[in-house]
C-alpha positions in Angstrom: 9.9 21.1 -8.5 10.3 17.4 -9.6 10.7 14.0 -8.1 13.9 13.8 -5.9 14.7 10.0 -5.2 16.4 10.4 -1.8 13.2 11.8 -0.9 11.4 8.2 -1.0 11.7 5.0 0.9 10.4 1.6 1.9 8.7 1.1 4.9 7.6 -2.1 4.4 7.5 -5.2 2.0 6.0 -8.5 1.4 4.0 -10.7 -1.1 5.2 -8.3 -3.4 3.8 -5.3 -2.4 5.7 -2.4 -1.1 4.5 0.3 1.1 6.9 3.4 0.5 7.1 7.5 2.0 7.6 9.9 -0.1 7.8 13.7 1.1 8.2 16.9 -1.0 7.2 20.6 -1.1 5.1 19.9 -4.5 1.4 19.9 -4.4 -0.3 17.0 -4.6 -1.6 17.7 -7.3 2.5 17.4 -8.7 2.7 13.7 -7.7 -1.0 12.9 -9.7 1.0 14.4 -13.2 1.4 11.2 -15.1 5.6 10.8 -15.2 5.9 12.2 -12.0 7.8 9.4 -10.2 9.1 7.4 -13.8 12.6 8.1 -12.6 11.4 5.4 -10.2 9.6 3.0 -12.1 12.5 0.3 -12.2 11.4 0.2 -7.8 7.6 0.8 -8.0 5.0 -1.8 -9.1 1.1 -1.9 -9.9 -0.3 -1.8 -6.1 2.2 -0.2 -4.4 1.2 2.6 -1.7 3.1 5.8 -0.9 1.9 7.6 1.9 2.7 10.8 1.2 3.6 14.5 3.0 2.9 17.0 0.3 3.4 21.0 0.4 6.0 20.7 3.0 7.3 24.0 2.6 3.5 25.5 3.3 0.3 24.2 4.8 1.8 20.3 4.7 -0.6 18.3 3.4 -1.2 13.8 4.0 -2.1 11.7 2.0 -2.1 8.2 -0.1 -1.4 7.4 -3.5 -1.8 3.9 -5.2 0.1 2.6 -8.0 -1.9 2.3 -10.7 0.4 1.2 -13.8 4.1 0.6 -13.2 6.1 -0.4 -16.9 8.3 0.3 -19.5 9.5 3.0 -17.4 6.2 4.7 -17.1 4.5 5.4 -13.6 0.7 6.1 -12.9 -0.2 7.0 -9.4 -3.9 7.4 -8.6 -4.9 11.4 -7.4 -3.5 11.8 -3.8 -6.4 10.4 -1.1 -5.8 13.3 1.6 -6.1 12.5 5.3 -7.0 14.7 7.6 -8.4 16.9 5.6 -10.3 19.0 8.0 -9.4 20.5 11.5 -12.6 21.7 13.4 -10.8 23.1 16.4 
């Protein structure tokens, strides 16, 4: 699949940082691919957080990625942090 824009949003802002959701049926592993979310880059910005739901239409999966470089219409996101990532019981 590809990034679908309805498919993220602001939760919160301030100071210039912006803490956004972002949910698809992609891997994670999707959302790390550099250009992955430049249809977006005019919104995100260096430091931004997306918590993210990955795999949705599998084993849904958690987890955060940071902004790393947001310019010239380029976007960067850091490989996904999971969390959660084990369930003992």
């Amino acid at each position: 699949m590809a990034y679908l824009s309805k498919d993220l949003s602001v939760l919160a802002y301030a100071n210039g940082f912006t803490l956004w959701h972002y949910t698809t049926a992609d891997a994670a592993a999707a959302g790390d691919t550099a250009g992955y979310f430049n249809a977006a880059a005019d919104m995100l910005r260096a430091g931004d957080i997306i918590i993210a739901n990955t795999e949705t239409a599998a084993t849904p999966k958690g987890g955060l990625f940071f902004v790393s470089t947001a310019a010239a219409g380029s976007v960067d996101v850091n490989d996904m942090t999971q969390v959660g990532a084990a369930d003992s019981d």
